[in-house]
C-alpha positions as CSV (number, residue, x, y, z in Angstrom):
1,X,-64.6,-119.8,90.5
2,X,-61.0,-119.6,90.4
3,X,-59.2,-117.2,91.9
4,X,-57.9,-114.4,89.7
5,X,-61.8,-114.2,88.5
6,X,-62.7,-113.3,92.1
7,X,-60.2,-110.8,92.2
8,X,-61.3,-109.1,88.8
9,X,-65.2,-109.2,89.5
10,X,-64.6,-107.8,92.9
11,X,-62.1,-105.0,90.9
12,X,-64.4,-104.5,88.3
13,X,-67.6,-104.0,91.4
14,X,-64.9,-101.9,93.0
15,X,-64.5,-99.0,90.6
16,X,-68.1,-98.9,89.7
17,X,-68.6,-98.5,93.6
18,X,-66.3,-96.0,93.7
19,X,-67.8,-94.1,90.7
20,X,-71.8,-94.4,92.2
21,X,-70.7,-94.8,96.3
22,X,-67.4,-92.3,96.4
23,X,-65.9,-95.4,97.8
24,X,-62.1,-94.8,99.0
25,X,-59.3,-96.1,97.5
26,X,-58.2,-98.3,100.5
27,X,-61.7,-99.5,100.5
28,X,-61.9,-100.5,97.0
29,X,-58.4,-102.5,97.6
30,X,-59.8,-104.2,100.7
31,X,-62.7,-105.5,99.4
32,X,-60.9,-107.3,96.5
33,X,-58.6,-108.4,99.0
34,X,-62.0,-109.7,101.3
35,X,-62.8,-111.2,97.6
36,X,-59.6,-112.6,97.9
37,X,-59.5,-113.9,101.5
38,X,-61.9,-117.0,101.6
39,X,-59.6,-119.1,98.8
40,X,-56.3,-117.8,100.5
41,X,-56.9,-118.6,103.9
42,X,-57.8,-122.2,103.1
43,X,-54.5,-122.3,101.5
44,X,-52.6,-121.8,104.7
45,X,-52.4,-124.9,106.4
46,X,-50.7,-126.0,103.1
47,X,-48.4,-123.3,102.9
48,X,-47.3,-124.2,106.4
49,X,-46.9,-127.3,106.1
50,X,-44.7,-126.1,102.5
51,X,-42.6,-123.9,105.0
52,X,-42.0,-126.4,107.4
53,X,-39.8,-128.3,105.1
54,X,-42.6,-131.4,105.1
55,X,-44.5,-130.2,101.4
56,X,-42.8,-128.2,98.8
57,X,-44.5,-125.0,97.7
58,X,-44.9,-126.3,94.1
59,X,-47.8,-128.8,95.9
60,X,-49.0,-125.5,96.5
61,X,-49.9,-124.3,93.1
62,X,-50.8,-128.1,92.2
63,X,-53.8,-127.9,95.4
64,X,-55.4,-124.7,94.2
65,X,-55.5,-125.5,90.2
66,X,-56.6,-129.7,91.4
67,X,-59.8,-131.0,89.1
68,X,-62.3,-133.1,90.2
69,X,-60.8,-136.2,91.6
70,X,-56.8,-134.8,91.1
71,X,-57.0,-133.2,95.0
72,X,-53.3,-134.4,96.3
73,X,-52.9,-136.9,99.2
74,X,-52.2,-134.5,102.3
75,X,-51.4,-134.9,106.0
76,X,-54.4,-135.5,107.8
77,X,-53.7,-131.9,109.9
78,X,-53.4,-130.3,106.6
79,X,-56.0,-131.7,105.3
80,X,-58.5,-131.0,108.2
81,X,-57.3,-127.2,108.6
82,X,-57.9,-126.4,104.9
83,X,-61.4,-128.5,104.7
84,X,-62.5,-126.3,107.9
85,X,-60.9,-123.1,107.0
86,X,-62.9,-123.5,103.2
87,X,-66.0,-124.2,105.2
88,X,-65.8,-121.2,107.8
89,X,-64.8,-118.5,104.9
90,X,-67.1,-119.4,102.1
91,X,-69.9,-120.1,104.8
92,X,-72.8,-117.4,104.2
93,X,-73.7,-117.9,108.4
94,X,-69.9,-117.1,109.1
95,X,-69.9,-114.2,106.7
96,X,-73.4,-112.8,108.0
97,X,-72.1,-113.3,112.0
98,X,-69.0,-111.3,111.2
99,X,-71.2,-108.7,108.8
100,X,-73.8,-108.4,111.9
101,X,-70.5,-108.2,114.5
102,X,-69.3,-105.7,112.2
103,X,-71.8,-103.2,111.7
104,X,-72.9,-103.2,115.6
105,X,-69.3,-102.6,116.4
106,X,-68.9,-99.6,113.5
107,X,-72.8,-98.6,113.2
108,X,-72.6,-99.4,109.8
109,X,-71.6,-102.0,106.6
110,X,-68.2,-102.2,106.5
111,X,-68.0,-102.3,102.3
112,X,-64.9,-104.3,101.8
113,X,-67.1,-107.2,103.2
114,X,-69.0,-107.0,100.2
115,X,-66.0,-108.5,98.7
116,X,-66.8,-111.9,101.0
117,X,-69.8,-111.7,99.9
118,X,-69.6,-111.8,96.3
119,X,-67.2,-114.9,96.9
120,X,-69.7,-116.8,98.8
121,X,-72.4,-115.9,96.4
122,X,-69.9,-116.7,93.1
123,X,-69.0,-119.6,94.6
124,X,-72.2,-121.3,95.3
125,X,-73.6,-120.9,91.8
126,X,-70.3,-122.0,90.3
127,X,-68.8,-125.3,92.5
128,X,-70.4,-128.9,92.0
129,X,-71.2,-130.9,94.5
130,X,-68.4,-132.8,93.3
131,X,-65.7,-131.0,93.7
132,X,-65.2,-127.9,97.3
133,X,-69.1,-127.3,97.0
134,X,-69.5,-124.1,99.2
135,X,-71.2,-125.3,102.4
136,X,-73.4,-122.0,102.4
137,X,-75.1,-123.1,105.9
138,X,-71.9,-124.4,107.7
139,X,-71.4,-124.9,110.3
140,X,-74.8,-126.0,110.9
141,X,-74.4,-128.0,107.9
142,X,-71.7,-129.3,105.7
143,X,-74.2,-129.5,102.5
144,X,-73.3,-127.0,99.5
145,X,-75.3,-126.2,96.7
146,X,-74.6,-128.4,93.5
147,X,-73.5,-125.6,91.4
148,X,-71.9,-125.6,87.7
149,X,-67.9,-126.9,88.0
150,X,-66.4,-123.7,86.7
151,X,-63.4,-125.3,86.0
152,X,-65.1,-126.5,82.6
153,X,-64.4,-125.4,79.1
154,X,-68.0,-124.2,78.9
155,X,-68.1,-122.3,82.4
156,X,-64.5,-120.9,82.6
157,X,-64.8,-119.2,79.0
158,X,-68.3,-117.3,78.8
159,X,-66.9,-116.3,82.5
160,X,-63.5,-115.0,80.7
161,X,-65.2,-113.1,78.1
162,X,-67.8,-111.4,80.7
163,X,-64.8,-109.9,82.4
164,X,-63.4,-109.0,79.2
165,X,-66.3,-107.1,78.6
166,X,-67.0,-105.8,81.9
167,X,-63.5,-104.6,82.2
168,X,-63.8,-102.6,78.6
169,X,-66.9,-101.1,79.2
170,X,-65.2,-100.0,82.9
171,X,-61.9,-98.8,81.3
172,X,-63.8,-97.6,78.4
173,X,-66.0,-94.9,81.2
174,X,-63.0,-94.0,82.6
């Protein structure tokens, strides 16, 4: 799922948590940020490199909206960070190590991790083996679920028009 969908999901589970869970407002904002997090720390090897005068930051943009088979030629460095960094955040044995870490540490869920979560779980129904398929049991395994490509017509608009709705019937309660 693209990006700005994970933030709006996570928004949208965010203010109906707050509602039913009297969740914070700084909690509600970190866990669509933890929504956020598994897609933008892949990105930072490339953003590096962008910095460092080697890539320009429009390669940037070009990386994170790539179809199937469009993913640019990187550095090998670059190219090994982001693969490792997109395996280690939308990894559900990573996610459930820090959860576990987490709630020993604090004696309880931390709730913005639910934001993680609902990445992972998003992600794994909607990437295709064919293109960053979420390797849910890494790093024990690289192998990801063969989900539906939601960057296709027929994934990326009924998704669209669910967070229209969602977001109406949410405003709409207000």
């Amino acid at each position: 799922m693209d990006i700005a969908a994970h933030a709006l999901w996570a928004g949208a589970g965010a203010i109906w948590a707050r509602r039913h869970r009297q969740l914070d407002r700084r909690s509600a904002w970190l866990l669509v940020g933890m929504a956020l997090a598994p897609d933008l720390v892949q990105l930072l090897p490339l953003l590096a490199w962008s910095v460092a005068g080697e890539g320009r930051l429009p390669m940037l943009l070009a990386y994170s909206l790539a179809a199937p088979g469009e993913v640019l030629p990187l550095p090998p460095w670059v190219q090994a960070l982001t693969h490792h960094l997109h395996c280690v955040m939308h990894s559900a044995l990573v996610a459930g190590a820090v959860t576990a870490v987490l709630a020993l540490w604090l004696r309880r869920l931390w709730i913005p991790l639910l934001g993680w979560w609902s990445h992972v779980l998003i992600d794994v129904l909607t990437h295709s083996a064919e293109f960053f398929p979420s390797p849910v049991f890494y790093p024990l395994t690289y192998w990801g679920f063969d989900g539906l490509a939601w960057n296709t017509p027929w994934v990326m608009v009924p998704n669209y028009l669910l967070l229209g709705l969602t977001w109406w019937w949410v405003l709409r309660r207000r």
